[in-house]
C-alpha positions in Angstrom: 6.6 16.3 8.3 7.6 15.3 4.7 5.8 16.6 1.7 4.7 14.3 -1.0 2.8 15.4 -4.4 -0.7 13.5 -5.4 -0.8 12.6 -9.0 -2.5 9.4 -11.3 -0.1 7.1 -13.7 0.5 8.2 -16.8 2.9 7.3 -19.4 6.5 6.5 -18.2 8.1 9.4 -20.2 5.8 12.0 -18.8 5.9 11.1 -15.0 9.5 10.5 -15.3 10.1 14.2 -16.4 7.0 14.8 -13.9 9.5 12.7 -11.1 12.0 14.7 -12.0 10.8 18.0 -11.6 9.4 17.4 -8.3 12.6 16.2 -7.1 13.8 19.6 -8.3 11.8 21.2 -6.8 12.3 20.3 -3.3 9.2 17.8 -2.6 9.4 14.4 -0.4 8.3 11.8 -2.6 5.0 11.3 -5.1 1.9 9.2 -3.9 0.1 7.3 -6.6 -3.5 7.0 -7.0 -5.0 4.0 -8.8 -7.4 4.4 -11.1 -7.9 3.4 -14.8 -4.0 2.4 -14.5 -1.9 0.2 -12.2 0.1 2.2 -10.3 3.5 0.0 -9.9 5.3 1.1 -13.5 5.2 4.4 -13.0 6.4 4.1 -10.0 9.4 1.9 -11.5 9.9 4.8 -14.0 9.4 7.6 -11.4 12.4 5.9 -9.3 14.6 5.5 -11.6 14.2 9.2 -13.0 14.2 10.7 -9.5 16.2 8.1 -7.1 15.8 10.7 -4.2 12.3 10.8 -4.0 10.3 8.1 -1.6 7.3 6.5 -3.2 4.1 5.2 -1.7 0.6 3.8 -3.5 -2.5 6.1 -2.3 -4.3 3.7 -2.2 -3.6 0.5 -4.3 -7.1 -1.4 -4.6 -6.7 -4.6 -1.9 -9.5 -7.0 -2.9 -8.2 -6.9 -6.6 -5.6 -9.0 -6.1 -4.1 -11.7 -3.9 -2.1 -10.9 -0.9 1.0 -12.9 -2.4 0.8 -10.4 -5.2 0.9 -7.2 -3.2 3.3 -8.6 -1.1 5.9 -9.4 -4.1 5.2 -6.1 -5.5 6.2 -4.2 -2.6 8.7 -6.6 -2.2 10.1 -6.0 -5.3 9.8 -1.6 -5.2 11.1 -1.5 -1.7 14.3 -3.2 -2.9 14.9 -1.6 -6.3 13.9 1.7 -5.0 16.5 1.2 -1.5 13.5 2.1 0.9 11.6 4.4 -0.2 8.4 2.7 -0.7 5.5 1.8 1.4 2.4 0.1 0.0 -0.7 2.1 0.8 -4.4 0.1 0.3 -7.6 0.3 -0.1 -10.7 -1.4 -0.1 -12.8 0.8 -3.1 -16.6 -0.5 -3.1 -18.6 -3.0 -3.9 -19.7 -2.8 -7.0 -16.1 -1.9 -8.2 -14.6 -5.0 -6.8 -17.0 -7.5 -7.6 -18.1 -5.9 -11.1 -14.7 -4.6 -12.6 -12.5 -7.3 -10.9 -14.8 -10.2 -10.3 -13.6 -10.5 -7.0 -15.2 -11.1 -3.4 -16.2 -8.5 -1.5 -17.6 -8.6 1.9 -17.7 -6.7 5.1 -15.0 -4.4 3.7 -13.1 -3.8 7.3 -12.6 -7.5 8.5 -11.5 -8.6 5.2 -9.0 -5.8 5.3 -7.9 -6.6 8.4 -7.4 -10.4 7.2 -5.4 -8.7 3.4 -3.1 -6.8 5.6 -2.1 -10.0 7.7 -1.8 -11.8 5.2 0.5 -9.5 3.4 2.4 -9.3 6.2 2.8 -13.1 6.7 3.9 -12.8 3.2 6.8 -10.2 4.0 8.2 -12.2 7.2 8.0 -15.6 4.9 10.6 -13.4 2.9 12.2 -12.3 5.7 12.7 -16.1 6.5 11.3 -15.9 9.7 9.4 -18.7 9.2 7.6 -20.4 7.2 4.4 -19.0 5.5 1.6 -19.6 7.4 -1.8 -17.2 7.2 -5.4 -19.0 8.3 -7.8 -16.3 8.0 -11.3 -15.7 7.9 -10.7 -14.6 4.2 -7.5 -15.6 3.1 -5.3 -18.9 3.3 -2.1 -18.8 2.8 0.8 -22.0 3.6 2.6 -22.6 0.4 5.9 -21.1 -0.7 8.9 -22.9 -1.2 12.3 -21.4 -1.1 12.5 -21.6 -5.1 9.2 -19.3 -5.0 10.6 -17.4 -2.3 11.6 -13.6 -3.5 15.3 -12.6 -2.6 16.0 -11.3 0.6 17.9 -7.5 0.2 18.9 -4.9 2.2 15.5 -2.8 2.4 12.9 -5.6 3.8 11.0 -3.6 6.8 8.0 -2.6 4.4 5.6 -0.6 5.6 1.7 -1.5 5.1 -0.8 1.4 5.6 -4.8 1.6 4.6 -6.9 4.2 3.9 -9.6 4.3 6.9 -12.4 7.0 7.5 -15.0 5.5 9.2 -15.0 3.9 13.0 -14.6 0.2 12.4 -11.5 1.0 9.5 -9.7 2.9 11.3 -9.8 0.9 14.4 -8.4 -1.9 12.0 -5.8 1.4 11.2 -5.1 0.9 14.7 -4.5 -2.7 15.1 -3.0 -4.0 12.3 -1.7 -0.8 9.8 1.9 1.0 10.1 0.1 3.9 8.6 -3.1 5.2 7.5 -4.4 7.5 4.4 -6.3 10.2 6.0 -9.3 11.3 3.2 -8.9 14.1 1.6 -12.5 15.4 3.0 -11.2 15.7 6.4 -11.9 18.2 9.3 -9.4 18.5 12.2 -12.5 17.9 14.5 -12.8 14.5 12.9 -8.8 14.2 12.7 -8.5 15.0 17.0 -12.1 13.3 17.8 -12.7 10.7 15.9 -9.5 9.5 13.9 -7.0 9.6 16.1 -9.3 8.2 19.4 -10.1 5.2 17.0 -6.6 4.5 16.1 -5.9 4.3 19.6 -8.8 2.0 20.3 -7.8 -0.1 18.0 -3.5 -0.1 18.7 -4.7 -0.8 22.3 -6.8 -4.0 20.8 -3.2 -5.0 19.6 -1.1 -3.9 22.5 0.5 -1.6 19.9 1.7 1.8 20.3 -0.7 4.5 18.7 2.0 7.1 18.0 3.6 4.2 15.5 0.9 4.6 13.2 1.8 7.1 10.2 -0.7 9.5 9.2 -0.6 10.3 6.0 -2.9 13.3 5.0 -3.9 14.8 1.7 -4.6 18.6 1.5 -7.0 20.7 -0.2 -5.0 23.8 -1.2 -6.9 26.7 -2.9 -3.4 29.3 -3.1 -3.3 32.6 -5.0 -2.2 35.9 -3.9 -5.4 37.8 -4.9 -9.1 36.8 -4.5 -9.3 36.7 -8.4 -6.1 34.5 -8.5 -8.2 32.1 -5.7 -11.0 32.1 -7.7 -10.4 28.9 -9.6 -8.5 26.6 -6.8 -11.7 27.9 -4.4 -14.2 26.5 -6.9 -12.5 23.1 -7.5 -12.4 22.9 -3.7 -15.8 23.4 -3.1 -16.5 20.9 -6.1 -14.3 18.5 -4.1 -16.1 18.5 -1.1 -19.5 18.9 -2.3 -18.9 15.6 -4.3 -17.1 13.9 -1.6 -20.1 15.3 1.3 -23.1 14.1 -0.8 -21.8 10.5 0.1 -23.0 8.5 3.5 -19.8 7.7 4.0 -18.3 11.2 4.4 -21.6 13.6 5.3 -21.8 12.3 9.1 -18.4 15.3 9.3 -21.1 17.8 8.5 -23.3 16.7 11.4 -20.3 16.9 13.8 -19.7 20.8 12.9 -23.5 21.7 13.1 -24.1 21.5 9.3 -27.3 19.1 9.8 -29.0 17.9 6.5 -25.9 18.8 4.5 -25.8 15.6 2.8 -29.3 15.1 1.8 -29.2 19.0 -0.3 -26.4 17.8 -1.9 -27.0 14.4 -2.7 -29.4 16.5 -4.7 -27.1 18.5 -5.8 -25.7 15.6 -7.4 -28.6 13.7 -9.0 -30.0 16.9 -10.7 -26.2 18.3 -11.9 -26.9 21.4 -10.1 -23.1 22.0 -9.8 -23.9 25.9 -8.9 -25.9 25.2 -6.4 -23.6 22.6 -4.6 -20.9 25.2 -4.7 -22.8 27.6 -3.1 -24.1 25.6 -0.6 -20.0 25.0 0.9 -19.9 28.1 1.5 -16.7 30.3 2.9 -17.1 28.8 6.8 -17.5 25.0 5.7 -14.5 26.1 3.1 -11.8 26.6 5.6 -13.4 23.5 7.9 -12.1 21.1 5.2 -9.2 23.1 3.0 -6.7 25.3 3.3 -7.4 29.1 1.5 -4.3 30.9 1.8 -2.0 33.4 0.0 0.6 31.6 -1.5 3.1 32.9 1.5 1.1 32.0 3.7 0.1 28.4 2.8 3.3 26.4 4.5 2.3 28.1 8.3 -1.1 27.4 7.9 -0.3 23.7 7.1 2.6 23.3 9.8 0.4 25.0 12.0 -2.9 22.7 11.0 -1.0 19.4 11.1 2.6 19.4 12.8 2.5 16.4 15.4 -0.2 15.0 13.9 0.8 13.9 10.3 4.2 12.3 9.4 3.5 12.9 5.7 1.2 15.6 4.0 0.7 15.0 0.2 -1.0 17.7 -2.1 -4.1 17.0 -3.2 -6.5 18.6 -6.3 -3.1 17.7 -8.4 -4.8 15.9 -11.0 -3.6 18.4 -13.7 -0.1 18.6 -12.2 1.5 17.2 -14.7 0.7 20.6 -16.9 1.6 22.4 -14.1 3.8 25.7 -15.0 7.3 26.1 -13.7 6.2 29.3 -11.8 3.7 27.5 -9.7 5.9 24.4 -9.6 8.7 26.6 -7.6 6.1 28.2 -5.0 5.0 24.4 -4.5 8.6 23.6 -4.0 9.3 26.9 -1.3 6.2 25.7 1.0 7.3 21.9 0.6 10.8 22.3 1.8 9.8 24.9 4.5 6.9 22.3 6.0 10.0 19.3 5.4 12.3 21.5 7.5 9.5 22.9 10.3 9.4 19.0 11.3 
């Protein structure tokens, strides 16, 4: 398994030094979310500070932009960083795509079915394989001459993954995806019963193999040597899946382990910013269903033994503030990521 940090753009000088350090330190790559920034310059800065390192979007929002777009990104980061690069999307919601991007938004699984497609007809047009030629339900594509036509290089199988939790997306995982972004809110009873039987359903749709799909899967870590050292991660856990498990389209892994009517207390949890209550109400059992809580020793076995032959990449997440993050803790990071790289 490789071992990849979590972390948001920033500016170019600080997630170079940021790039840098993790390279240091002995970590796989960096994943980068988007949010309030595009993810693709810092990922051109991160590169070029830390040329080891392999790079991947987690997740890149789809509907915002045209498939020829995504395709001549990743095009263009695959090349200049020799590889290391996989494009990661996502579908975000409704309101986000057609409010903040004025873009369409439909029935978000069959429309990301159609992106990924056509992003792929995109990558084989600059293969040369033929010429481009996409008729989807969503997306038409048949236009690109050769003077439009990126140039080929030495680093042109791209990979395309999606992020997927319910049934119908990860199906789509299954069919169409070379990987897929497990969610962070994740049980292994959803990972074994649900996820993985629905990528196979859907590989099996596309006479594909379902051990080719990558599963790339953030962690919730709560590490510290002492309870009063766990203290802090523990809470920011439970905030994390309290927020995350007050949403419909997360809860139903609460019903699965016997935690009926989960959602609904905090869904009100949320609308009342009763944050006590919500952390109190994931309590030490649900904990350790959905995060690892470990001594800092300790942490690589439990991962290894959580997720070896399941995940091909495991990224860190609650790393929002990682860029502060002290040297100390920085090296511990670095001891479990190269002894998860080399358990593989």
């Amino acid at each position: 398994m490789e071992f990849d940090v979590m972390t948001r753009a920033t500016t170019w000088d600080r997630v170079a030094d940021l790039a840098r350090r993790t390279e240091a330190a002995g970590f796989s790559g960096m994943l980068f979310t988007e949010g309030h920034q595009v993810p693709w310059m810092n990922i051109a800065a991160a590169a070029m500070a830390a040329p080891s390192l392999h790079f991947s979007t987690g997740i890149a929002i789809a509907f915002a932009r045209s498939p020829m777009i995504s395709a001549e990104i990743a095009w263009e980061l695959a090349q200049n960083t020799r590889g290391k690069f996989r494009l990661g999307l996502g579908s975000q919601v409704k309101a986000h795509i057609t409010r903040r991007y004025a873009s369409p938004f439909d029935k978000p699984a069959p429309q990301m079915k159609d992106y990924v497609q056509a992003v792929k007809a995109c990558l084989s047009a600059f293969r040369r394989e033929g010429p481009l030629q996409h008729d989807g339900p969503y997306y038409k594509l048949s236009l690109l001459t050769e003077q439009w036509t990126p140039s080929r290089h030495d680093y042109e199988d791209v990979k395309v993954d999606i992020s997927a939790v319910g049934p119908i997306m990860v199906r789509v995982a299954g069919e169409v995806a070379d990987g897929i972004h497990v969610h962070p809110m994740h049980s292994m009873h959803y990972i074994k019963n649900r996820l993985l039987p629905g990528v196979a359903e859907g590989a099996a749709r596309a006479g594909r193999d379902p051990s080719k799909v990558d599963l790339i899967v953030p962690v919730i870590v709560a590490a510290g040597d002492t309870p009063e050292e766990r203290i802090v991660p523990i809470r920011e856990a439970k905030t994390t899946i309290a927020f995350y498990g007050a949403t419909p389209n997360y809860a139903f892994q609460f019903d699965d382990l016997g935690y009926t009517g989960m959602r609904d207390q905090l869904r009100d949890c949320l609308r009342s910013g009763d944050s006590a209550r919500s952390e109190a109400l994931i309590t030490d059992e649900i904990l350790d269903q959905f995060a690892v809580v470990a001594r800092w020793d300790d942490v690589a076995d439990r991962m290894i033994a959580r997720y070896k032959g399941i995940a091909s990449r495991l990224v860190i997440y609650l790393a929002s503030h990682w860029r502060e993050v002290d040297p100390k803790t920085l090296a511990r990071w670095g001891e479990i990521a190269r002894a998860v790289r080399e358990a593989a």
